[in-house]
C-alpha positions in Angstrom: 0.0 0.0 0.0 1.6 3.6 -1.1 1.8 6.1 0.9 0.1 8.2 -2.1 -2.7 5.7 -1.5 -3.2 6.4 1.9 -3.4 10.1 1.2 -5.9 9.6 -0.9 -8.0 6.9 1.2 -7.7 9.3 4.1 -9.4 12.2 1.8 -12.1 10.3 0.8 -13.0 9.5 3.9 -12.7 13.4 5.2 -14.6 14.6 2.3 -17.1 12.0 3.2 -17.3 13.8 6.6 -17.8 16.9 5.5 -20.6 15.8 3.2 -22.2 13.8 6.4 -22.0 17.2 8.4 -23.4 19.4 5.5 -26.8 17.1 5.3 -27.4 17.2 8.6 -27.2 21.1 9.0 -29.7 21.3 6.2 -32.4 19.5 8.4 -31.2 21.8 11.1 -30.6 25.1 9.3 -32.8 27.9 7.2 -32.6 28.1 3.7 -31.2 31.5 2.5 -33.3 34.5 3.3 -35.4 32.5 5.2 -35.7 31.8 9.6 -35.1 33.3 12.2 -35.4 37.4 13.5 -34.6 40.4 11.3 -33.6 43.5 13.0 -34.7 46.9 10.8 -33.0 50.3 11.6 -35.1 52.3 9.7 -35.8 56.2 9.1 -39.2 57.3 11.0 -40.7 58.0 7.7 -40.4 54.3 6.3 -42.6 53.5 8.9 -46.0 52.7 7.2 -44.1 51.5 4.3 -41.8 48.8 5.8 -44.4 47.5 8.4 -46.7 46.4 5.7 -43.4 45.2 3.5 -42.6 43.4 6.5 -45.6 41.7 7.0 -45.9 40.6 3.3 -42.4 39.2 3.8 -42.9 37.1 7.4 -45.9 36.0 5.0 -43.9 34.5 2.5 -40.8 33.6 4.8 -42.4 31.0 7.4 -40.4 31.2 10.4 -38.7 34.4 9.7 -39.9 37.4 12.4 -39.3 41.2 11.3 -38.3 43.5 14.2 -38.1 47.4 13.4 -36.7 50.1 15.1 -37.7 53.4 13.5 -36.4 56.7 14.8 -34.6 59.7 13.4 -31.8 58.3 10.6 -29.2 60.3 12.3 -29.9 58.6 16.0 -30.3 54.9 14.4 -26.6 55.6 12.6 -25.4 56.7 16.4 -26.7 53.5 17.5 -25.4 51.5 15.0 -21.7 52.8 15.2 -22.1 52.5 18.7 -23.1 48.6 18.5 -26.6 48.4 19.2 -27.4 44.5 17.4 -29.1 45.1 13.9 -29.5 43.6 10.5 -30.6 46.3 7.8 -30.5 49.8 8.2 -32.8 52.5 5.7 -31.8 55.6 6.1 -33.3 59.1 5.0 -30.5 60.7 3.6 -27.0 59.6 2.2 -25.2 61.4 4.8 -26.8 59.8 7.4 -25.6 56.5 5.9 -22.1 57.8 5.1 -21.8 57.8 9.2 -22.4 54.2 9.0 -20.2 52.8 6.4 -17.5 55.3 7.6 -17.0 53.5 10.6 -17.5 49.8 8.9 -20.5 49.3 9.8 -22.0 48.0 6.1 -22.0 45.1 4.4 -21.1 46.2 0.9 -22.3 49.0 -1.0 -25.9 50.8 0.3 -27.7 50.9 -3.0 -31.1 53.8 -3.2 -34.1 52.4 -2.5 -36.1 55.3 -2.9 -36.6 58.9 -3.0 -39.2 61.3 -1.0 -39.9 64.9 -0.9 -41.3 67.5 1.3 -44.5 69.2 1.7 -45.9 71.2 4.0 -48.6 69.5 6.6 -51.6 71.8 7.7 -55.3 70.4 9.3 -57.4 69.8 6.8 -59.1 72.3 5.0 -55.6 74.5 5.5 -57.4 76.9 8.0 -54.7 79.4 7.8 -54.8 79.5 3.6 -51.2 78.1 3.4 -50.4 78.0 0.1 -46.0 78.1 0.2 -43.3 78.3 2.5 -43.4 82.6 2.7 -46.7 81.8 4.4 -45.0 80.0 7.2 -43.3 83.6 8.3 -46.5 85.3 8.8 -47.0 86.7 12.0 -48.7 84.3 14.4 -48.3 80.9 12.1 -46.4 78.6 14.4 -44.4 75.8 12.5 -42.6 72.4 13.3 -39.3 71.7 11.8 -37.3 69.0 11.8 -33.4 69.3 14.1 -31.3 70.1 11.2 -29.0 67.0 11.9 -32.1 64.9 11.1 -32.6 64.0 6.9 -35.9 66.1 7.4 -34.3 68.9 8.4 -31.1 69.3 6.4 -33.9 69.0 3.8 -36.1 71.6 5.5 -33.3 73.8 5.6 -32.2 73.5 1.8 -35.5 74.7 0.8 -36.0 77.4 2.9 -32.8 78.9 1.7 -33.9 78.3 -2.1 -37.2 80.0 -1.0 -35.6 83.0 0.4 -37.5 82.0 3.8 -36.3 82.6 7.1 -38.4 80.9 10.2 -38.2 80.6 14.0 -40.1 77.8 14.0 -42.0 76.9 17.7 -40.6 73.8 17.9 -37.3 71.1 16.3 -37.8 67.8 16.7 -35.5 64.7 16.4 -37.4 62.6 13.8 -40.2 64.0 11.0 -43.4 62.0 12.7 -42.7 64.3 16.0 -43.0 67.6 13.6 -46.0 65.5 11.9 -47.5 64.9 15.7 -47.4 68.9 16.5 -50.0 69.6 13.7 -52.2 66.3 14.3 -52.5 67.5 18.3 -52.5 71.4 17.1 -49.6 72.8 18.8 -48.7 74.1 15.6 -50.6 75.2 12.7 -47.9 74.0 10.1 -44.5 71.6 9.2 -42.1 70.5 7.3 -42.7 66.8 6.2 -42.4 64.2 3.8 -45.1 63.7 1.2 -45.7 60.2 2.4 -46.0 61.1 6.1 -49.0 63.3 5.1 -50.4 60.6 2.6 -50.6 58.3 5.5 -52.6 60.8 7.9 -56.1 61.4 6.9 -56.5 64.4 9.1 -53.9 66.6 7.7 -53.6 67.8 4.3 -50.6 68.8 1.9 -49.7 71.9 0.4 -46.8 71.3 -2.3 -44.2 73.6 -2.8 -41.8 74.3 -5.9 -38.7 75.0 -3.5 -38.9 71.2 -2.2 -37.7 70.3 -5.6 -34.1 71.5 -4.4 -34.0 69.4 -1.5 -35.2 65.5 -2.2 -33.8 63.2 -0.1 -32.4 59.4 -1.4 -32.9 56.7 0.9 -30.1 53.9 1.1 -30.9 50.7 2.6 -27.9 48.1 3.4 -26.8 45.0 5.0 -24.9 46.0 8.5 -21.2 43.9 8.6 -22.3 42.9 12.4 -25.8 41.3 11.3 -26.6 38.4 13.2 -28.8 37.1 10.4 -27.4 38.0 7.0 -29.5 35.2 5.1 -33.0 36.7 6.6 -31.1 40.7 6.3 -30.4 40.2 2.3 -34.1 38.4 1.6 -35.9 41.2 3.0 -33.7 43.6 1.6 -34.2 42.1 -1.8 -38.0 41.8 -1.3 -38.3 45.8 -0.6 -35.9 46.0 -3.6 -38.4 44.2 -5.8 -40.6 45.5 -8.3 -43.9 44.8 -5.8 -41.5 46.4 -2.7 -41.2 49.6 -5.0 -44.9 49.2 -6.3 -45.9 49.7 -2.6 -43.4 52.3 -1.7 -44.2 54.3 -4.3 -48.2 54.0 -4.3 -47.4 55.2 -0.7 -46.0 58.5 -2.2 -42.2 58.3 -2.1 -40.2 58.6 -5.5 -38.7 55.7 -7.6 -35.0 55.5 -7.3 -32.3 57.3 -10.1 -31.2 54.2 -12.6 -28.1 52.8 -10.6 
């Protein structure tokens, strides 16, 4: 018997291991994209959109549980950087994602998922006759903005220049469905929003505003380096990424992503 013989003999019977071990993980493991919980980071104003995407998704993924955390981007990237366990993260703005993958926090390359656009949210019926962002000066108009480190904000802020506007708004808050809240509870009689935060509130109306042109915000969505599932975090990612995930983010009013 050769010793080339052996070596052989003694591979066969290692790669006959391996093979052993692999069929018994399949009995014990998920497929890809499937199983298990999926931990969302996602931007306050995805939060309509990815609840129902998620529930379409646990649908078609037996086993597979979606958990979302939504908040203001720029608090959800602090998080992130800082270690807090998640899977996906959405953000509102680029540079709220660029603090994320600055720090290695992203698993490859966040790609747009989609784009959304500001409006301004009155009651309904517009009591105060709103009808653009000079309005919003007038004496005794209170308004909500967004903090200007939050996507909302910067955005906020780039129209208002482009307008020629200057405000003192009555209140800044951390994510855009606490400037949405001020108007719903009348606090305020106006605020800076998205167009698909208004959508989803039947007691507010939207008045559009040429200036918000200048300041749309793209949303990248990416797979976080730490996740602790990656199968179930690239599935859903894929399914909001699919022609019915954009059909339903776009029927709830934010924008189709530029060609990439």
């Amino acid at each position: 018997m050769t010793a080339r013989w052996i070596r052989a003999a003694l591979a066969g019977v290692a790669a006959l291991g391996l093979a052993l071990t692999g069929c018994g993980g399949a009995d014990d493991e998920p497929s890809a994209g499937t199983g298990g919980t999926v931990t969302v980071f996602a931007a306050a104003s995805l939060t309509e959109s990815f609840t129902k995407l998620g529930k379409d998704y646990e649908a078609t993924h037996p086993g597979t549980r979606l958990v979302f955390n939504f908040a203001g981007s720029a608090a959800l990237a602090t998080q992130i950087t800082q270690g807090a366990p998640a899977d996906v993260f959405a953000a509102a703005s680029p540079a709220t994602m660029k603090t994320v993958t600055d720090a290695g926090e992203a698993a490859g390359t966040p790609a747009v998922l989609v784009r959304n656009q500001l409006v301004i949210a009155v009651p309904k019926g517009n009591p105060d006759r709103v009808v653009g962002l000079a309005d919003l000066a007038r004496p005794g108009v209170k308004v909500a903005l967004c903090a200007e480190q939050v996507p909302c904000g910067a955005a906020a802020k780039t129209a208002l220049a482009a307008a020629g506007v200057r405000l003192a708004p009555a209140t800044l808050e951390q994510d855009v469905k606490g400037a949405l809240a001020k108007v719903k509870l009348g606090e305020v009689d106006a605020a800076l929003v998205y167009r698909t935060d208004v959508r989803a509130a039947a007691e507010l109306d939207a008045v559009e505003f040429p200036e918000s042109a200048r300041a749309v915000n793209d949303y990248p969505i990416v797979v976080l380096k730490h996740a602790g599932n990656p199968d179930g975090a690239r599935g859903f990612v894929d399914h909001v990424r699919s022609a019915a995930g954009l059909a339903a983010l776009t029927a709830a009013g934010f924008q189709a992503p530029p060609k990439q």
